[in-house]
C-alpha positions in Angstrom: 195.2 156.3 189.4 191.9 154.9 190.2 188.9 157.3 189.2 185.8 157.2 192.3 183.1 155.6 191.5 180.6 157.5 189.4 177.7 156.9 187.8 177.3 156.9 184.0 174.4 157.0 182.9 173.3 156.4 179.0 170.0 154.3 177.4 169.4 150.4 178.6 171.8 150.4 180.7 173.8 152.1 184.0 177.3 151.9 183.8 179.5 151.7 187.1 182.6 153.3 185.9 184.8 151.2 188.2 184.2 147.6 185.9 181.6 146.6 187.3 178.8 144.2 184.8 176.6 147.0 183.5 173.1 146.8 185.2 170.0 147.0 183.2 168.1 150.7 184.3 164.1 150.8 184.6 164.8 154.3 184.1 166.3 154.5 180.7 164.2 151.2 179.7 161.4 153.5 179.7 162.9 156.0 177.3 163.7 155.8 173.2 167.4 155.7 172.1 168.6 159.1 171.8 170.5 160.5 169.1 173.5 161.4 171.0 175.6 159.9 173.7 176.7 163.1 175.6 179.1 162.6 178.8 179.4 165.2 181.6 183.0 164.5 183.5 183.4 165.9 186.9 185.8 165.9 189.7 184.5 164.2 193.0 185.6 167.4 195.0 183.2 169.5 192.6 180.4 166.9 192.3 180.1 166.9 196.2 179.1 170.2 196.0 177.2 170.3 193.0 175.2 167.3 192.9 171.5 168.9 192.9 172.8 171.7 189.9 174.4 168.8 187.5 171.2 166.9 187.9 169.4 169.8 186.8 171.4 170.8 184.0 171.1 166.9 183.2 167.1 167.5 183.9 166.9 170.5 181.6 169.5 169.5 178.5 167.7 166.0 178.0 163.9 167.6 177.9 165.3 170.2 174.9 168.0 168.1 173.2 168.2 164.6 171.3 171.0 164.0 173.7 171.6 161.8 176.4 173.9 163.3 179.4 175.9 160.1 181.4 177.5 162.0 184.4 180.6 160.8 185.2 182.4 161.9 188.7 186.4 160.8 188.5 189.8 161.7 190.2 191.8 163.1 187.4 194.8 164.8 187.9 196.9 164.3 184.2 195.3 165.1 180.6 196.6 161.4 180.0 194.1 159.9 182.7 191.0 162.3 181.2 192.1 161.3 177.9 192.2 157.9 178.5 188.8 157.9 180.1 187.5 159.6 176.8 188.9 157.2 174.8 187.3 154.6 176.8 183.6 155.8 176.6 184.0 156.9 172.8 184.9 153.0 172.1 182.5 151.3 174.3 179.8 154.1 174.6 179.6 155.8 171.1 179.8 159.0 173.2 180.5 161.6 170.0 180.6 164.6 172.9 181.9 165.5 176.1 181.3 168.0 178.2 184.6 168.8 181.4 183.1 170.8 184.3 185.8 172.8 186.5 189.1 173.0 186.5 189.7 169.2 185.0 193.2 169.2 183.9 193.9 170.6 180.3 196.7 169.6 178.2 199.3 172.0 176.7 201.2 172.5 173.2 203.6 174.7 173.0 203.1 177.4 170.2 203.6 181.0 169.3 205.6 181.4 172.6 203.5 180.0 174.6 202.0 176.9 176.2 198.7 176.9 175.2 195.6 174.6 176.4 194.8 172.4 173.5 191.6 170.6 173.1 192.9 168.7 169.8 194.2 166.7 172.8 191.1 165.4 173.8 188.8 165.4 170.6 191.5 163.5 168.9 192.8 160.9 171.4 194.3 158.9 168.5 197.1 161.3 167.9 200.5 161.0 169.2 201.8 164.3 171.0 205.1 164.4 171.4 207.8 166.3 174.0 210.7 166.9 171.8 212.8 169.4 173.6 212.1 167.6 177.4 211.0 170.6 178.7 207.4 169.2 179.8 205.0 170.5 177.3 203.9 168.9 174.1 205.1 170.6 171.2 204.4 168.3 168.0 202.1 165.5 167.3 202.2 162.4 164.6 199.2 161.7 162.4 196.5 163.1 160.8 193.9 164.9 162.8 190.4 163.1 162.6 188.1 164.4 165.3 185.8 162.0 167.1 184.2 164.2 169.7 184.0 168.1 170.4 184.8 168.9 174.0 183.0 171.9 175.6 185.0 173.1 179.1 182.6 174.5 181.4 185.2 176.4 183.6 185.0 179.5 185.4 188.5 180.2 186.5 191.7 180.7 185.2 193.4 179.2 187.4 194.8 175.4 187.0 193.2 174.1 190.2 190.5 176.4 191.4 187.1 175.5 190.4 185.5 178.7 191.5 182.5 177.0 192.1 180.3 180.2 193.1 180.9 180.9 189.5 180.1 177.6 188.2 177.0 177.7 190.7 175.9 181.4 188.9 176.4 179.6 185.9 174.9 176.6 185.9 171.6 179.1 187.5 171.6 181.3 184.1 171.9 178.4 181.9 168.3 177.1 184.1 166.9 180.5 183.9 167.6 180.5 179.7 165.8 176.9 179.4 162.9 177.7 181.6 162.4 181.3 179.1 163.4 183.4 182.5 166.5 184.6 180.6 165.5 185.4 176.9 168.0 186.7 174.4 167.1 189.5 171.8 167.0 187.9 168.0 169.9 190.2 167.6 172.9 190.0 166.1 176.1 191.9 167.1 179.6 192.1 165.0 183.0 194.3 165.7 186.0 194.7 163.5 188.1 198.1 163.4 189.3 197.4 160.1 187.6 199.9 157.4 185.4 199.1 154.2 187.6 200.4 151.5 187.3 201.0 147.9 188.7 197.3 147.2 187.2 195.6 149.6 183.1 196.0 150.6 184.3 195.7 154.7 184.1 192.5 157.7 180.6 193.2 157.8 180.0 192.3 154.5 182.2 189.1 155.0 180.0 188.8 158.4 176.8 188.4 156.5 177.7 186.6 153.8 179.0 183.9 156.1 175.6 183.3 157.3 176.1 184.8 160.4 173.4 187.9 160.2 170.6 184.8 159.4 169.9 184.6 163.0 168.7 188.3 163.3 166.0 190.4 160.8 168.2 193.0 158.9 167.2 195.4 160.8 168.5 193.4 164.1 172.1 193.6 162.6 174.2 195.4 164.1 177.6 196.0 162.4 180.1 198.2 164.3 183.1 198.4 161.6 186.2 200.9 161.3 185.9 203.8 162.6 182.3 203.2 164.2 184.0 200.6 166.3 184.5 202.5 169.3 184.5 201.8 173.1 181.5 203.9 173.3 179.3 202.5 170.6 180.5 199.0 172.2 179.0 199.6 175.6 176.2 201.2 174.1 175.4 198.5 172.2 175.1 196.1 175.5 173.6 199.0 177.4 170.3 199.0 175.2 170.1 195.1 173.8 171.2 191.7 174.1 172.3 189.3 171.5 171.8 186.0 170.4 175.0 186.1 168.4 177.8 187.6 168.8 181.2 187.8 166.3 184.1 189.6 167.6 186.7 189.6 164.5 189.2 192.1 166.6 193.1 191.9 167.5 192.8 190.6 171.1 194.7 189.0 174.0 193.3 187.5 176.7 192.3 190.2 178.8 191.1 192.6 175.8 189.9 193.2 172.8 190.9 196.3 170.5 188.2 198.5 169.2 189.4 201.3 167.0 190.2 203.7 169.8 190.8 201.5 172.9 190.2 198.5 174.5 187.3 196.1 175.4 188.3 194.6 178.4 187.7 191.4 180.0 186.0 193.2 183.5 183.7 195.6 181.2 183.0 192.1 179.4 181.8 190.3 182.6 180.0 193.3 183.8 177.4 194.0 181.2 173.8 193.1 182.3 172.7 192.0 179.1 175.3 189.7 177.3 175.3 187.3 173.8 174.0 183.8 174.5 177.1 182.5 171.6 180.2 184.4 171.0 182.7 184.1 168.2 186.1 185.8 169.5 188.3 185.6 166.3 190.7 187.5 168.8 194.4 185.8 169.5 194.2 184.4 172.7 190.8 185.7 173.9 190.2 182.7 175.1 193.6 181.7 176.7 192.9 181.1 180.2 196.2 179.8 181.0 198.0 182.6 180.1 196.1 184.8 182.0 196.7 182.9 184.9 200.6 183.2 183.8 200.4 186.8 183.3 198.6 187.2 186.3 196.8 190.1 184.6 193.4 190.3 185.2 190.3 188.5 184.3 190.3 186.1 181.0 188.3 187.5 177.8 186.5 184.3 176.9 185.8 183.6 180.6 184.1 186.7 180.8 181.9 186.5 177.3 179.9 183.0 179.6 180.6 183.4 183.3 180.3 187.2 183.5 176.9 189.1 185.0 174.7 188.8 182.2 173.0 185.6 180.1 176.0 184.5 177.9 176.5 181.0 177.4 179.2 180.2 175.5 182.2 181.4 173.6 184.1 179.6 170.7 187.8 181.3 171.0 190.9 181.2 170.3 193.9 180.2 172.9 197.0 181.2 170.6 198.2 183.4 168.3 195.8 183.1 165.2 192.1 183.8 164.4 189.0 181.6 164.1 188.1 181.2 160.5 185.2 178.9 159.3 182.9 180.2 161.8 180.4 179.9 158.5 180.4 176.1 159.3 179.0 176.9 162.5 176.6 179.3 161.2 175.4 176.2 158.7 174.9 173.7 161.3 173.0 175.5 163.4 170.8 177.4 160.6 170.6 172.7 160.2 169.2 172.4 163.7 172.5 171.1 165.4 173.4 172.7 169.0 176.5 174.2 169.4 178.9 171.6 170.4 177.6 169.7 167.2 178.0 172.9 165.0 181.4 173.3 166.8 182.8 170.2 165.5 183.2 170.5 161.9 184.6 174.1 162.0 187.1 172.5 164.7 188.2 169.9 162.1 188.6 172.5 158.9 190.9 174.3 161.3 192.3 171.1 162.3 192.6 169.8 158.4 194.4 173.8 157.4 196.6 173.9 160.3 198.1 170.5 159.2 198.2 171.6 155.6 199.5 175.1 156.0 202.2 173.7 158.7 205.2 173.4 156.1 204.6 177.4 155.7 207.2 179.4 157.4 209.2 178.0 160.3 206.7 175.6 161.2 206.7 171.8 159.7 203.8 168.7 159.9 202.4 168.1 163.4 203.8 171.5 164.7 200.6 173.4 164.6 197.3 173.2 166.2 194.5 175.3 165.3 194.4 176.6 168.9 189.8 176.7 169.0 188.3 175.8 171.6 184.4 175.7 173.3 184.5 177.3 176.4 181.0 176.9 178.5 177.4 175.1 177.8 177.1 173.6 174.2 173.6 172.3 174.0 172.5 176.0 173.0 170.6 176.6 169.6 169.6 179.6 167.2 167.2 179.1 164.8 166.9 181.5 161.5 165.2 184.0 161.1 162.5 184.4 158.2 163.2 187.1 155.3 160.2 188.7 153.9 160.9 187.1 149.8 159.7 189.1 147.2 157.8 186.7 145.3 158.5 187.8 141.8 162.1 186.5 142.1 162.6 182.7 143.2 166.0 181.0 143.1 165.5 177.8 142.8 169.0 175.9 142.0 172.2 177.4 142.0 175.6 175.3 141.5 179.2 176.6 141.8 182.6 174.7 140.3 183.7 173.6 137.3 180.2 172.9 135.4 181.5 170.6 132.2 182.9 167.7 134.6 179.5 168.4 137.1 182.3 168.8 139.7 180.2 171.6 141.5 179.0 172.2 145.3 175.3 173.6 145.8 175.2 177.2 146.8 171.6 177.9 146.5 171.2 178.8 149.7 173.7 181.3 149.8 173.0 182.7 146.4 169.2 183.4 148.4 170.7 184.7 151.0 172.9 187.5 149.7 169.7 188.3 147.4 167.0 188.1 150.4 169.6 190.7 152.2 170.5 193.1 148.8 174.1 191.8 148.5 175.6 191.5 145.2 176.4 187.8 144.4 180.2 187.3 143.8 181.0 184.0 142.2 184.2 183.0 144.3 185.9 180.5 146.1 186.4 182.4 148.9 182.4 181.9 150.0 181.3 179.0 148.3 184.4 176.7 148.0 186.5 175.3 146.0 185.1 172.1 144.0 187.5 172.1 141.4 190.9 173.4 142.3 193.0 174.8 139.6 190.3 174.6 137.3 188.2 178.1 136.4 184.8 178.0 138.0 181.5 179.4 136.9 178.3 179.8 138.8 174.9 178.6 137.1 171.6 180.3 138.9 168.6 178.9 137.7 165.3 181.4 138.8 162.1 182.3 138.1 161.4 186.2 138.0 157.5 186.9 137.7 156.6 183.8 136.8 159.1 183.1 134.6 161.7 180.6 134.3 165.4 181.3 133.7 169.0 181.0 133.6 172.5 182.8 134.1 175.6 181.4 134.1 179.3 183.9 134.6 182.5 183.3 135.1 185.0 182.9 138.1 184.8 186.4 139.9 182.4 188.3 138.3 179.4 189.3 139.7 175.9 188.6 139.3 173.6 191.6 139.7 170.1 191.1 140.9 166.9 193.3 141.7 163.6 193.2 142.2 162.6 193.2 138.7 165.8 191.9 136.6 168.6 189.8 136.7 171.7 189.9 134.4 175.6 190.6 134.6 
C-alpha cells in the first residue's frame, strides 16, 4: 500500500510524505519552533472534500495552542499501515500527538465479549499484539505499555467506513464557532452518579470534587446530581437551563445509554440538547464503543453523541469496554497545569495502561490480556482554566506533604489539602487521593499553615482526619 501524496507540514521544513528530500518552507522559516509536533491524518476521499475546513481547523488550533498541526492525507485501509505511518513520524518527526479524522481504520482487541477499538494500538506502536485463537482480532499483546503519543479520533459515525462527513463538516463549524468566542461554554460544572451518599461513605460527589474536578466551576456553578436526585428529569433540566464546561458522567452505561436512577439517558436525547459540555468524562462501560453500536445496530453511539450532537460539545474521554475510567484526577491536574486535553489525556491513559497490566493476573485474565479500553473521541486542543476561590486570609496553607515522613519518602499535596479547605471539605489523610509514596509503610500527613498571622503545624496519622475552619485548626 502506497499512501497519496500529502503534505506534512511541521517547522523548517515541508515534508513530502512519499520520500521525497524534505524542502526547506519560507513559511515555517518565519515562525519559532513550537512546543509540539501535532499530526492531523486524513483519508484522500475525506480531504477532497474538506480541504478549506482542515485548513481552518489548522488556522485556528496553531493561533491558540503551542502546537504545530502537519496535515497528512493517506490511503489507509489496515490499523497496521496507520500504525506504521505513526511510528514513522514519532521517530523522524518527534510528533508526541496525532489526531485521525473520519472513519480511519481502528484496530480491535478482543475483551469482555467483545471486540473493542483499541487506541493502545496506536499510542503504543512498540507493543506486540497478538491473534492467538486465529479468529482475526487481537486478543493479547507482549510488553510493557509505554505511551509515546495520545491519539484523539475525530469521527462522527459508527460505522467502519462511513465518514459522515455532514457531521464532521457541523463539527469542524462548532469547534470554529468555540475559538472565535461565537460558541461560549458556561464556567459550569456538571456530575451524575445514582449511587447514594451513605452513612460510610460522604457520596461520588464528594469523590468528584476532591478529584479536582469542581476547580473549573465557582462552588456555586457545581452541580452534583447524586442518588436519588439523579433523575431523567433533573438531567434534561440541567441541559435545558445551562451549559457546561465540564462534564463527569460516573453512571452504569452502554453504548447507547446511560442509567440515571429511574431511567435512561439516551444517546438521541444526548445529541439533541442545544446547550452541551465542551469536555466529557463518561466513566460508563462502553459509552464510547462505537463499534458495537454499529454491531448491535441499535441506535446512535453515547460518546458520539456527547461531541457530534446539536449543541457545542467537543470532546468526550470514554470508555469502549466493560470497565470505568478512573484517574480522571490526572486529567483534571494537567489541565488546572495549562495542558490541552490530548496532553492532559495522556498520562491518565498510561495509569490505566500501567493498572491494567498490573491487575491482569486477577481473575481469569493473565499479562498482556487486558487493555484499559480509554479512548479520546473528538477535538483535543480544548482547555479549562481554574477558577479562583475567594481565600479567607486568616488561614494560609502553605506546605503540606503526605507518605511516610521519617525516610522523606513523601508526595506534595498542598494543593489538594487547599482545595478541600477553599471548598469546606474535611481533609482525609489517605492513599486513595493523594497516593501512595510509601507502600506498606503507615503514612502521615504534615500541613504546615499560618492562621491569623501565625505560623503552625499538624501532623496525624494514616486515615484520620484533619478538621479545619475559619478560625482553628486541630484533629
Amino acid at each position: 500500500m502506497k499512501n497519496k501524496i500529502g503534505l506534512f507540514l511541521f517547522p523548517i521544513v515541508l515534508l513530502a510524505i512519499a520520500g521525497a528530500e524534505p524542502v526547506p518552507s519560507s513559511d515555517s522559516l518565519l515562525k519559532p519552533a513550537p512546543t509540539d509536533q501535532v499530526a492531523l491524518l486524513i483519508h484522500h476521499r475525506l480531504n477532497d472534500v474538506m480541504k478549506s475546513e482542515i485548513q481552518q481547523y489548522k488556522t485556528d488550533v496553531e493561533a491558540r495552542f503551542p502546537v504545530r498541526l502537519g496535515i497528512l492525507e493517506g490511503a489507509w485501509e489496515k490499523p497496521a499501515e496507520l500504525r506504521a505511518t505513526l511510528k514513522s513520524l514519532h521517530d523522524k518527526h518527534g510528533i508526541t500527538g496525532a489526531v485521525l479524522v473520519g472513519a480511519l481504520p481502528m484496530h480491535r482487541f478482543f475483551m469482555h465479549e467483545n471486540a473493542n477499538p483499541n487506541p493502545l494500538y496506536y499510542e503504543d506502536f512498540d507493543l506486540e499484539f497478538v491473534d492467538r485463537n486465529k479468529d482475526g482480532v487481537d486478543d493479547a499483546y507482549k510488553g510493557k505499555p509505554a505511551l509515546k503519543i495520545w491519539v484523539a479520533n475525530i469521527r462522527a459515525s459508527d460505522k467502519a467506513r462511513e465518514d459522515d462527513t455532514p457531521g464532521l463538516r457541523r463539527f469542524f463549524a462548532k469547534t470554529h464557532n468555540y475559538y472565535t468566542d461565537k460558541a461560549v461554554p458556561e464556567l459550569r460544572a456538571l456530575f451524575f452518579s445514582a449511587e447514594p451518599p451513605s452513612v460510610e461513605w460522604a457520596g461520588a460527589g464528594d469523590w468528584f470534587k476532591r478529584r479536582g474536578g469542581a476547580r473549573f466551576s465557582a462552588p456555586e456553578n457545581v452541580t452534583i446530581l447524586e442518588g436519588k436526585g439523579c433523575t431523567h428529569k433533573a438531567a434534561l433540566e440541567a441541559f435545558r437551563k445551562h451549559s457546561y464546561s465540564l462534564t463527569c458522567v460516573a453512571l452504569h452505561s452502554d453504548e447507547t445509554g446511560h442509567a440515571l436512577y429511574d431511567g435512561d439517558l439516551m444517546a438521541h436525547e444526548i445529541a439533541d440538547f442545544k446547550t452541551g459540555s465542551l469536555i466529557t468524562i463518561s466513566h460508563g462501560c462502553f459509552a464510547a464503543n462505537w463499534t458495537k453500536t454499529e454491531h448491535d445496530n441499535n441506535g446512535p453511539n453515547c460518546g458520539l453523541s456527547w461531541v457530534f450532537g446539536k449543541h457545542l460539545g467537543q470532546a468526550v474521554v470514554g470508555q469502549v469496554r466493560s470497565g470505568g475510567i478512573g484517574f480522571d484526577n490526572l486529567i483534571y491536574e494537567r489541565l488546572r497545569a495549562g495542558d490541552y486535553l490530548g496532553k492532559a489525556y495522556l498520562p491518565s491513559k498510561q495509569a490505566h495502561e500501567t493498572e491494567a497490566l498490573l491487575d491482569a493476573s486477577i481473575g481469569d485474565y493473565a499479562p498482556g490480556e487486558v487493555v484499559s479500553g480509554n479512548l479520546l473521541i473528538g477535538n483535543p486542543f480544548l482547555e479549562l482554566k481554574p477558577v479562583k476561590r475567594i481565600n479567607d486570609n486568616r488561614l494560609v496553607i502553605r506546605n503540606a506533604v503526605y507518605g511516610d515522613l521519617a525516610n522523606n519518602t513523601v508526595v506534595n499535596v498542598t494543593r489538594t489539602v487547599t482545595d478541600w479547605i477553599e471548598d469546606s471539605l474535611p481533609v482525609l489523610a489517605t492513599a486513595e487521593y493523594f497516593g501512595d509514596p510509601a507502600v506498606g509503610i503507615e503514612k502521615q500527613l504534615k500541613v504546615d499553615y499560618t492562621l491569623a498571622g501565625v505560623d503552625g503545624t499538624e501532623i496525624i496519622d494514616e486515615n484520620e482526619i484533619l478538621k479545619v475552619s475559619q478560625s482553628q485548626l486541630r484533629k
